[in-house]
C-alpha distance (Angstrom), angle and dihedral (degrees) to the residues before:
residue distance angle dihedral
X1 . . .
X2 4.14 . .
X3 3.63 89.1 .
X4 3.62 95.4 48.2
X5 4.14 88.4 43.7
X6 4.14 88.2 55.5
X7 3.97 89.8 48.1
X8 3.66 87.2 56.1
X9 3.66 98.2 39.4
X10 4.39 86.6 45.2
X11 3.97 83.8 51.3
X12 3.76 94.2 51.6
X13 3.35 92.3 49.9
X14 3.75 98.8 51.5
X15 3.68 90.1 47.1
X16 3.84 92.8 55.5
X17 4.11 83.2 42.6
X18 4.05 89.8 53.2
X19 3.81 88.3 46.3
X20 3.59 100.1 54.1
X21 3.66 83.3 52.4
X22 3.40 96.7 52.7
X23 3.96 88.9 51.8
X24 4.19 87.6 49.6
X25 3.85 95.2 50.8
X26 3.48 90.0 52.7
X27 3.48 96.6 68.9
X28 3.51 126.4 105.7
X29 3.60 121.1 -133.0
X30 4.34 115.8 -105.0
X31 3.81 102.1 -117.2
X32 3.63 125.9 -94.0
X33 2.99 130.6 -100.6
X34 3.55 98.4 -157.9
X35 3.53 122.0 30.8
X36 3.32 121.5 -114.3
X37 3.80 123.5 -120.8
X38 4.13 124.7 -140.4
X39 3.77 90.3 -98.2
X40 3.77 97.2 52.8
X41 3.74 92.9 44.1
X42 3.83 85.4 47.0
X43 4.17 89.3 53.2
X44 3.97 84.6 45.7
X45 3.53 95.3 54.0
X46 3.92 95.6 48.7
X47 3.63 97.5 47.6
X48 4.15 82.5 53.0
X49 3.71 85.5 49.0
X50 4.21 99.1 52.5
X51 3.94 80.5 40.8
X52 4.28 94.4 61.5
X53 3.81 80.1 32.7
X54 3.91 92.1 62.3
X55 4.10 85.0 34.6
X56 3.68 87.0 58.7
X57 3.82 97.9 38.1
X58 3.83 85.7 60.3
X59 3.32 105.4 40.4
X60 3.99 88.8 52.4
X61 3.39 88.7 43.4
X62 3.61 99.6 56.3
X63 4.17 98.7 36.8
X64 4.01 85.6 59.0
X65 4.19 89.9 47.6
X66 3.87 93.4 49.2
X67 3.90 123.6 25.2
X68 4.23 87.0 -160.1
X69 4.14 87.3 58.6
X70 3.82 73.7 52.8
X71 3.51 95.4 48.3
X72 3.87 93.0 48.8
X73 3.27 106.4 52.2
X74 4.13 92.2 45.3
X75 4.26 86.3 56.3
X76 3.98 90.5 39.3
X77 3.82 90.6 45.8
X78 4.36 95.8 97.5
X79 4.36 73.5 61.1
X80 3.42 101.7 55.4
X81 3.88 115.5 12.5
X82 4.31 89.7 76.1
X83 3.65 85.2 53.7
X84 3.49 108.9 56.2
X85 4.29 89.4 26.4
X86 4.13 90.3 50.9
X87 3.83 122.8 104.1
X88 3.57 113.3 -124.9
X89 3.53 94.6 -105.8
X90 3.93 87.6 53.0
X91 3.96 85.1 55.8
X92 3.35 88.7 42.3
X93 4.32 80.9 70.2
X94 3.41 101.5 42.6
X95 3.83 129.5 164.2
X96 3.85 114.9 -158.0
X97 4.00 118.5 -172.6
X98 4.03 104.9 -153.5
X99 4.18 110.2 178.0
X100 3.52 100.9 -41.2
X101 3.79 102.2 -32.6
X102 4.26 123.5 93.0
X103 3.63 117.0 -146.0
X104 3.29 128.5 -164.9
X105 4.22 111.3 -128.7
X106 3.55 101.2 -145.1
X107 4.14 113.1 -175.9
X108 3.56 102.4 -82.8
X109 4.14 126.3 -169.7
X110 3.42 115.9 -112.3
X111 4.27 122.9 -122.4
């Protein structure tokens, strides 16, 4: 009974982690100031690369350490998998279910 009480309590916690994601890669990006040439955008894009790199590293990583991480994120999934599979317009329009209230994720600009 404790163990399965700390399996739920681990899955509610990476639910509430997944959704806070979803709410930060909804965001839109404040303008810049400065536009950005091809090489900086290129630099940009490969630090976001080795970033999902290290993201997928550690998720790998820890699903072949511990079948329950396993476990988790195959019954979380319907949480995550629209956010990191959506478009940015489809994040753009966003519904996020916290408790027992729906919000509506509209594109926000970072600060």
């Amino acid at each position: 009974m404790q163990v399965e009480a700390l399996t739920n309590q681990e899955e509610v916690e990476l639910r509430a982690k997944i959704e806070a994601l979803g709410l930060e890669v909804t965001k839109v990006p404040s303008k810049s100031t400065q536009n950005l040439d091809e090489l900086e955008i290129a630099k940009e894009l490969d630090k976001l690369s080795a970033k999902l790199d290290d993201v997928d590293e550690m998720i790998s990583s820890a699903m072949a350490a511990d079948p329950q991480i396993k476990s988790l994120l195959s019954s979380t999934a319907d949480v995550w998998m629209p956010v990191i599979t959506a478009s940015s317009d489809e994040r753009r329009n966003f519904k996020t279910k916290i408790g027992d209230d729906i919000y509506e994720v509209e594109g926000k600009n970072s600060s």
